[in-house]
C-alpha positions in Angstrom: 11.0 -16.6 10.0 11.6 -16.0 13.7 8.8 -14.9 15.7 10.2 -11.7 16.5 10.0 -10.9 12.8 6.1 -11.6 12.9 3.4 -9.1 12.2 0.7 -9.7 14.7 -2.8 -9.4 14.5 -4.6 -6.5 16.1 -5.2 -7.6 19.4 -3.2 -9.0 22.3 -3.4 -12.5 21.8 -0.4 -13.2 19.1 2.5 -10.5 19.7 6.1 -11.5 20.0 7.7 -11.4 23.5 9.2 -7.3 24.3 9.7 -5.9 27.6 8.7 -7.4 30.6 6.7 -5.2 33.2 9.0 -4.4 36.3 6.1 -3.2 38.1 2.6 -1.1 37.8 0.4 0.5 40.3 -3.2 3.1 40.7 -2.2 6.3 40.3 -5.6 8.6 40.8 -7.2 7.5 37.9 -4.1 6.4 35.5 -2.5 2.5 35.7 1.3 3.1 35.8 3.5 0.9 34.2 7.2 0.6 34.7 8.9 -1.7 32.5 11.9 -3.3 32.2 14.0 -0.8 30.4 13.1 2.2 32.3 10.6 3.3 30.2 7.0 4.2 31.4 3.4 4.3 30.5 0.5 6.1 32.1 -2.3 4.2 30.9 -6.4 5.0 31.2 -8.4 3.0 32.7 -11.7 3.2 30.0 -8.9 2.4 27.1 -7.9 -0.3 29.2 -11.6 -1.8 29.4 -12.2 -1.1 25.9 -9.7 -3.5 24.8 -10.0 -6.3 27.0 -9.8 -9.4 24.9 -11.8 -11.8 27.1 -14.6 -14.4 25.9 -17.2 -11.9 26.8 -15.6 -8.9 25.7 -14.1 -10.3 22.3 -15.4 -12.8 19.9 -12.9 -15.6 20.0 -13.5 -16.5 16.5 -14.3 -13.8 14.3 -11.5 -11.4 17.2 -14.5 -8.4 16.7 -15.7 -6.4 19.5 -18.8 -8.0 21.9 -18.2 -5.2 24.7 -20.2 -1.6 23.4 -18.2 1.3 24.8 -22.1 2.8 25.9 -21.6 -0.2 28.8 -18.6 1.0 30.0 -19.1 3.6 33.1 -16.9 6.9 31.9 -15.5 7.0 34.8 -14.9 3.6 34.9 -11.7 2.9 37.7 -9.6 -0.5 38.0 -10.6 -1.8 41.7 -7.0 -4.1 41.7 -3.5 -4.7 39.6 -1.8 -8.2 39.5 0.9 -9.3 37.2 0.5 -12.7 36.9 3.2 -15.7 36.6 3.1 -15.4 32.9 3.9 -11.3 33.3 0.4 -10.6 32.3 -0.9 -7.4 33.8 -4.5 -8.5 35.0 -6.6 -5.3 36.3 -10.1 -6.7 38.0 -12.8 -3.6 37.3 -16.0 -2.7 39.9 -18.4 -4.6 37.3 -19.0 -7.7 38.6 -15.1 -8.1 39.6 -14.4 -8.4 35.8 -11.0 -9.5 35.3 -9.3 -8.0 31.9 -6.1 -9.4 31.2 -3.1 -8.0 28.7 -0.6 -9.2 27.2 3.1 -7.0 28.1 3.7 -7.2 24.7 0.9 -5.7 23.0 0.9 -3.3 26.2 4.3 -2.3 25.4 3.7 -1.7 21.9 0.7 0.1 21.6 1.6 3.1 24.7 5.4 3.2 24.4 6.4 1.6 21.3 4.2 1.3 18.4 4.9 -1.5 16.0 7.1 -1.0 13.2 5.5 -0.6 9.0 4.5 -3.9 7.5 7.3 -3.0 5.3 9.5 0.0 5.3 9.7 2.1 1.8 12.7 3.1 -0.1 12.3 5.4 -2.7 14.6 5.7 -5.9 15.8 6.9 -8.9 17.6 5.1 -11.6 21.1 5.6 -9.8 19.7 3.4 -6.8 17.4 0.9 -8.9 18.2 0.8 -12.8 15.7 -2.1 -13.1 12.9 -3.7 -11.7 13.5 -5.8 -8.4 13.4 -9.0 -10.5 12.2 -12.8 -9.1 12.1 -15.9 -11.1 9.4 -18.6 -11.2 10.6 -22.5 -10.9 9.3 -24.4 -13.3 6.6 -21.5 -14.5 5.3 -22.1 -10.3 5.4 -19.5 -7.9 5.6 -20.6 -4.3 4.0 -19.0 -1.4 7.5 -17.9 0.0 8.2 -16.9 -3.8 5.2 -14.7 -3.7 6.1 -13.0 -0.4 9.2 -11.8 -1.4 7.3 -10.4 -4.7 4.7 -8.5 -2.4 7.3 -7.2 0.1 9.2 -5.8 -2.9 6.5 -4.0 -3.9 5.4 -2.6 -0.6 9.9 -1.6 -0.3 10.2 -0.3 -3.9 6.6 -0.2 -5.3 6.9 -2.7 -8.2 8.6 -6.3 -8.5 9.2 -8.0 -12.0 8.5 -12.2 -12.3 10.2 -13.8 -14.7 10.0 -17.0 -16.0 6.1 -17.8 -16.1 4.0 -19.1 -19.0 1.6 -17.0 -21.1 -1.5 -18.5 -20.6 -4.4 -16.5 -20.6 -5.5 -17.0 -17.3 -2.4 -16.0 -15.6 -3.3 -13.1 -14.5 -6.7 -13.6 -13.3 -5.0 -16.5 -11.0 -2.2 -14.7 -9.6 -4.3 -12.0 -8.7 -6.7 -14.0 -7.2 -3.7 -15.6 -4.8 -3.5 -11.7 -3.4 -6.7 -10.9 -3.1 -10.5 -9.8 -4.9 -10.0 -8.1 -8.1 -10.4 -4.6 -8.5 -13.2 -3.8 -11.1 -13.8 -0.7 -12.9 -14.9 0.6 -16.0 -12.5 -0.8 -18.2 -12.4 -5.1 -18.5 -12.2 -7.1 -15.5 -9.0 -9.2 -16.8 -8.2 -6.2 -19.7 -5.6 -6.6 -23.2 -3.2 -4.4 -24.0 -3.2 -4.4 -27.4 -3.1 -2.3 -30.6 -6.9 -1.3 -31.8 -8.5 1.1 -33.8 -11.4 0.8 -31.2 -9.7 1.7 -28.0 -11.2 3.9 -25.4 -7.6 4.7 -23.7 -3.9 5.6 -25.6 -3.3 2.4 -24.2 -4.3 0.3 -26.9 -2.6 2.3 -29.4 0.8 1.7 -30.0 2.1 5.5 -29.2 4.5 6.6 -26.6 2.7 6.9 -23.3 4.5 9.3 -20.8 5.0 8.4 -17.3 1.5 8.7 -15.4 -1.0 6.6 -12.9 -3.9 4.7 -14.3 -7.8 5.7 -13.3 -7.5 9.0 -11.2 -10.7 10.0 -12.8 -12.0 7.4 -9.5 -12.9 9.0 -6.2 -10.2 6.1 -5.2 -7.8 4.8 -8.2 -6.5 1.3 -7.6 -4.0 0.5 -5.7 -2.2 -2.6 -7.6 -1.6 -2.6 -11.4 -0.4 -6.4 -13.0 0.8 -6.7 -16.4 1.8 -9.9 -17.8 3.4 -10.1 -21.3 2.0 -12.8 -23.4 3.6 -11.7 -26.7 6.7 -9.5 -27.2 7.5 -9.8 -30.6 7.5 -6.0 -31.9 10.4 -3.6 -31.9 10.2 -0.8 -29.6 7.3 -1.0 -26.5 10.1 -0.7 -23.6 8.4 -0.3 -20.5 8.9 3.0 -18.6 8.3 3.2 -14.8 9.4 6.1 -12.1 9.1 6.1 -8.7 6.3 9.2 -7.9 7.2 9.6 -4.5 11.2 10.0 -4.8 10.1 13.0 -7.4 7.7 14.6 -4.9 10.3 14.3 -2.0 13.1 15.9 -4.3 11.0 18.6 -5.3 10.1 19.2 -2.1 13.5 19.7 -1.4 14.4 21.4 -4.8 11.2 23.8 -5.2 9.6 24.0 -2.0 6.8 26.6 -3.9 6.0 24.3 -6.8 5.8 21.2 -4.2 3.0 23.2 -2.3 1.3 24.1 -5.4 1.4 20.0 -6.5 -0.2 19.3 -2.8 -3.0 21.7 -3.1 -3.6 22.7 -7.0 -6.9 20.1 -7.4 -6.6 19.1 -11.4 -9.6 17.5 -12.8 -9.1 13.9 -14.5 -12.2 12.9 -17.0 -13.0 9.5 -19.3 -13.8 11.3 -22.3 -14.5 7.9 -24.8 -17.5 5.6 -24.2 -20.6 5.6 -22.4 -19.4 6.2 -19.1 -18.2 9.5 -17.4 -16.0 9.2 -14.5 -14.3 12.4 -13.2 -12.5 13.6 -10.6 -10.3 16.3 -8.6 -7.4 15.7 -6.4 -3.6 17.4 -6.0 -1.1 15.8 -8.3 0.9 14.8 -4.8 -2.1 13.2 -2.3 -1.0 13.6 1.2 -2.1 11.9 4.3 -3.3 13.6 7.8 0.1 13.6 8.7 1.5 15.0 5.7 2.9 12.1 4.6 3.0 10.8 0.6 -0.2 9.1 -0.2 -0.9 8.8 -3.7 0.1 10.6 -7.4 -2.4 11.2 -9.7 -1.2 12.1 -13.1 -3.0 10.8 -16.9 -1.5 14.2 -18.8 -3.7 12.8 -21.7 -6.8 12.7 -19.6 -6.4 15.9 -17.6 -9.3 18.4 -17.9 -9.1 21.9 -18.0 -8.0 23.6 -15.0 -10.5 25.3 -13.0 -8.6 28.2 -11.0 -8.3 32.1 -11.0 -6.2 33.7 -13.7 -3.5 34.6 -11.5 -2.9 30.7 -10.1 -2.6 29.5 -13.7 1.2 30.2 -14.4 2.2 28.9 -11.3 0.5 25.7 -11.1 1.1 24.8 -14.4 4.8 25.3 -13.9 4.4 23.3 -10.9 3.1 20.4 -13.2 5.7 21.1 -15.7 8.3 20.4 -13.3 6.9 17.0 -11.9 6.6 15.8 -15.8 10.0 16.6 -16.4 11.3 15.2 -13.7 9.0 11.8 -13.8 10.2 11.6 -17.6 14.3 12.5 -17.5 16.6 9.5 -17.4 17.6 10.0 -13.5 14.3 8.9 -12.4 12.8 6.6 -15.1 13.8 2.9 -15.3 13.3 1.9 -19.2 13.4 -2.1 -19.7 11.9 -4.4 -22.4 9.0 -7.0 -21.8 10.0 -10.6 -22.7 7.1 -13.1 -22.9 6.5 -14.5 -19.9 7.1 -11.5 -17.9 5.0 -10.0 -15.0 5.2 -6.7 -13.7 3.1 -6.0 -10.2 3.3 -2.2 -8.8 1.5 0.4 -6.6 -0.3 2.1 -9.2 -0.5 5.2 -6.6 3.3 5.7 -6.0 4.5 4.4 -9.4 4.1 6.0 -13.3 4.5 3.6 -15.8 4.3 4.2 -19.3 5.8 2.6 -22.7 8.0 4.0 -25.7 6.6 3.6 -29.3 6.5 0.5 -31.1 5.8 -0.8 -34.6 2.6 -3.3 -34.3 4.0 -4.0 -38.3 7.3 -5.7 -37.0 5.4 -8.5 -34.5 2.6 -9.0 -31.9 2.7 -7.1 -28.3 0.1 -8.5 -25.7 -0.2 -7.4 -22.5 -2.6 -9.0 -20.2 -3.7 -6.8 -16.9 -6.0 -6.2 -13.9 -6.0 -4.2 -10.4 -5.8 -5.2 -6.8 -6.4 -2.7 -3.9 -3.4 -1.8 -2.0 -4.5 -3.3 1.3 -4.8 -6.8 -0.7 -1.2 -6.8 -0.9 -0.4 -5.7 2.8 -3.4 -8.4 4.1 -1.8 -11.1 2.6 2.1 -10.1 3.5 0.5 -10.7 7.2 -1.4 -13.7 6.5 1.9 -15.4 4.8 3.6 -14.2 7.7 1.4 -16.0 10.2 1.8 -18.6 8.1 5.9 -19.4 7.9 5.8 -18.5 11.5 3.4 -21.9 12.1 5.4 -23.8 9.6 8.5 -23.3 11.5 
């Protein structure tokens, strides 16, 4: 991996070379900077101070904050510019002739050009991606550049399939563990899939399960969902998976109304088995500040009843209608089999998985599961980043 293809860490010590600075001056209060390519940036001085990455102003080791923004004079003013022999732009403030020093780089890319997303997303439908992005173990062992290209898949397409591993029981529990800290809730730490008259979730029945996220009763679902197939013996039980965010942005094309009822209608998810009682409301289609896809909550067989005015009931059911139909019709839901061995890995917030029926009279089925958090997956893209780039 070249270094220009590195992720760096969030301050100006590590970022790959840019644009150079052509030249910078004091403008009133601003710091000007002209840079090679024409562009500008009109920088302030207290941001400027507030991110100087110094021994007294950063903690070399653990990279956190020493400087409290309550020290810094609010009308704090840079007393000299310098760029140094290394293109550096080194400002010296009134305090003591404090000398901050930045990196062009970082400079660059956090006033004119911010850096690019750890991984870009494409969404699909079955035309685009029929199966599962689809990696194979060596020898049953996944390598760290193995398990990369894994994590990158599912940050691109929001699920990657491994092939090729063994089925022992603690699999999953050690894969996970390779990402990050697992992600507990009410159900099993390291759960089964199985068949059982006992079951607090369709799950671990052997019925068709439509598409639809796991845990949205949670305040925050998880992010990550793992399944690895220990025994696939029984007809039927073909995995079904859609891609939640390439039905929200059609609809939002298709039926603008219905795609402003799905952001704003908040449905009411409940755990109505066992001891425990975990609820919660949310739109079907989570949006960010920006207005940009989040998250999809959707459990149709754990939805409460809708709490809303009698004349909003047609239309957001209709609204919910037409994101089922869509996230169940052929066009958008991938439909493969589970062979032993297998492990599926996806963004339990962008993807609804679900199952066809199968016949636990005709052989064994066993999945074995657990969660991650989403930014498990994204730390450790960055960390094996850093880490090919100081191998090479």
């Amino acid at each position: 991996m070249s270094a220009n293809n590195l992720i760096p860490t969030p301050d100006n010590w590590y970022w790959p070379p840019s644009q150079n600075i052509a030249s910078v001056e004091i403008n009133d209060n601003a710091i000007l900077v002209l840079w090679d390519n024409d562009k500008r940036s009109t920088l302030h001085p207290l941001w400027l101070r507030d991110n100087c990455c110094c021994a007294l102003c950063l903690h070399q080791v653990t990279r956190e904050n020493l400087l409290d923004l309550r020290d810094i004079p609010a009308d704090i003013q840079a007393l000299s510019l310098e760029i140094d022999a290394e293109g550096a732009l080194c400002i010296t403030w009134p305090e003591r002739s404090h000398v901050s020093r930045f990196n062009p780089a970082w400079l660059y890319a956090n006033s004119v050009q911010p850096p690019a997303p750890l991984v870009s997303s494409e969404f699909w439908g079955t035309a685009q991606l029929p199966e599962p992005p689809t990696f194979y173990a060596l020898d049953g062992l996944i390598s760290d550049a193995l398990l990369y290209d894994v994590l990158v898949s599912v940050g691109r397409h929001g699920l990657a399939r491994l092939r090729d591993l063994p089925t022992d029981l603690e699999l999953v529990e050690d894969f996970a563990l390779r990402i990050g800290a697992i992600r507990e809730t009410h159900f099993d730490r390291i759960f089964d899939v199985i068949s059982k008259a006992d079951g607090d979730s369709n799950a671990y029945t052997s019925e068709y399960l439509a598409a639809h996220t796991d845990i949205p009763t949670r305040e925050s679902p998880p992010g990550i969902q793992i399944l690895h197939s220990r025994v696939a013996d029984a007809q039927g039980g073909e995995s079904l998976m859609t891609d939640g965010f390439k039905v929200a942005k059609d609809i939002e094309q298709e039926f603008p109304g219905h795609y402003k009822t799905l952001t704003s209608t908040k449905w009411c998810y409940a755990n109505r088995a066992g001891p425990k009682d975990y609820r919660w409301e949310a739109p079907t289609i989570g949006l960010d500040d920006a207005g940009k896809l989040l998250e999809i909550r959707m459990l149709p067989f754990s939805r409460a009843p809708l709490q809303g005015s009698f004349e909003d009931i047609k239309e957001a059911y209709a609204a919910l209608r037409c994101y089922m139909e869509k996230a169940n019709s052929p066009e958008y839901q991938m439909s493969f089999p589970f062979k032993a061995g297998d492990l599926i890995i996806f963004d339990n917030r962008r993807i609804l998985h679900g199952r066809t029926a199968y016949d636990p009279n005709s052989g064994d089925r066993a999945l074995r599961g657990t969660y991650l958090d989403r930014d498990d997956v994204l730390s450790k893209i960055r960390q094996l980043q850093r880490q090919f780039l100081s191998d090479s």
